[in-house]
N, C-alpha and C positions, 0 to 999 in steps of 0.2 A: 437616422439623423438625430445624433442625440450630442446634447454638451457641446456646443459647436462656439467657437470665440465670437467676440463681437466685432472682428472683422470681417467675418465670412456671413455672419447677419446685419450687419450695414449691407454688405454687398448682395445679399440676398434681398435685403429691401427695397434695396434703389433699381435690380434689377425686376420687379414686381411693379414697385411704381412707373418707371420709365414706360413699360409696357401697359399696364391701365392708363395713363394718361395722354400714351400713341394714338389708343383706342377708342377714348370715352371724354368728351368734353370736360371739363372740369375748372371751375374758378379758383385763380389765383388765390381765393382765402381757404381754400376748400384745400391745396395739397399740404399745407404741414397736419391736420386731422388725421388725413389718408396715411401721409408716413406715419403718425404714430399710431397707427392703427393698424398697419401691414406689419410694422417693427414690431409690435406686441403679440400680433398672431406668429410671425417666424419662431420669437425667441419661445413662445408659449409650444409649439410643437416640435425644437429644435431638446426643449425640457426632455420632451415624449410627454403623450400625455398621461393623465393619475388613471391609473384604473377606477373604474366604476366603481362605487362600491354595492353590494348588493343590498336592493330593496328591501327590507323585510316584509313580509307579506303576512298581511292584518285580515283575521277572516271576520267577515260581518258579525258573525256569532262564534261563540265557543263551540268547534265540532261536538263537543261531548253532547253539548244541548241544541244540538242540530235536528235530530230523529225525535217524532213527535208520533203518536198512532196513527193520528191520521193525517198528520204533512211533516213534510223535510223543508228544512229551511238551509237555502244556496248558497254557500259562505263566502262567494264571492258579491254579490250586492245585497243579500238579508232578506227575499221574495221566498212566500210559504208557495210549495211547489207537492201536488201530488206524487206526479213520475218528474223527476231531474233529467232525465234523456236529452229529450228533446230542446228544455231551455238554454242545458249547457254547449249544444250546437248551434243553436239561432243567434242566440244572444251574449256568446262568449267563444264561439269556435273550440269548442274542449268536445274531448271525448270523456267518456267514464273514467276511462284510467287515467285519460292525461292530468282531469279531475281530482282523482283520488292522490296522485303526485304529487302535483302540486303543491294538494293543501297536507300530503303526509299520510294520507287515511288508509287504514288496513283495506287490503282486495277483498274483504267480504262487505266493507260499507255501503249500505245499499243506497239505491238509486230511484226507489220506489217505498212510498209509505207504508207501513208497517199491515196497518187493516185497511189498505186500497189493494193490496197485493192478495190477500185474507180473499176480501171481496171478490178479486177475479179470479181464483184459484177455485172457488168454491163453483161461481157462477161456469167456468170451463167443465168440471167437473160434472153440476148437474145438466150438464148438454150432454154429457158424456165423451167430451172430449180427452184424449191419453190412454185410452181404453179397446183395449183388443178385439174383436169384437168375437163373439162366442163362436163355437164350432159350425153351431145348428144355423146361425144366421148368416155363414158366408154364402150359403145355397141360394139363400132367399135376397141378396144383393142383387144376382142378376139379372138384366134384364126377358122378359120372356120375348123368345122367337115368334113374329105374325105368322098366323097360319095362312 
């Protein structure tokens, strides 16, 4: 419905109002408002409407100076953040990537602090976690048969 005369939006008005006012109480000082208030919605969607224009989107911080050693700052509200995981789902419904989209950021941008990642890499490590375990020791896993 687009570019429509102003005969066919009179008559789209009157037919709009006739029928709210069939339906809905309304005082005699109250319908010339309503007309010009249904009249201005028709002609305003009979236009079409403007496209949206799009948002630009303002990150709390400059990504560049986002990554900190030992915190990441969420460039959607400016919160210093060890792991970003979890806040960008609680509190923003994002995933990592929808994240990194978003705001533009390369797939390698991490999502965890630089020496919080250090710190649990090292701490897996000395548990011995990632680690194969030697020949001589797959023997000694099992457990022994009761006699």
């Amino acid at each position: 419905m687009s570019n429509i005369d102003d005969k066919t939006a009179i008559e789209l008005t009157a037919d709009i109002v006739s029928a709210y006012v069939g339906n809905n109480p309304l005082p005699a000082s109250g319908l010339p408002d309503l007309i010009a208030s249904v009249s201005a919605s028709v002609r305003k969607l009979a236009g079409g409407a403007a496209p949206k224009e799009a948002v630009a989107l303002t990150p709390a911080v400059n990504p560049k100076r986002s990554v900190f050693p030992d915190h990441i700052i969420c460039l959607e509200d400016g919160k210093k953040f060890k792991s970003l995981k979890r806040h960008l789902a609680t509190d923003h419904n994002l995933t990592p990537d929808e994240y990194r989209a978003k705001w533009g950021l390369a797939a390698d941008y991490p999502m965890v602090a630089p020496s919080y990642s250090a710190t649990r890499s090292a701490l897996a490590k000395s548990s011995g976690l990632g680690r194969k375990p030697a020949a001589g020791d797959a023997g000694k896993a099992k457990r022994k048969a009761k006699a």
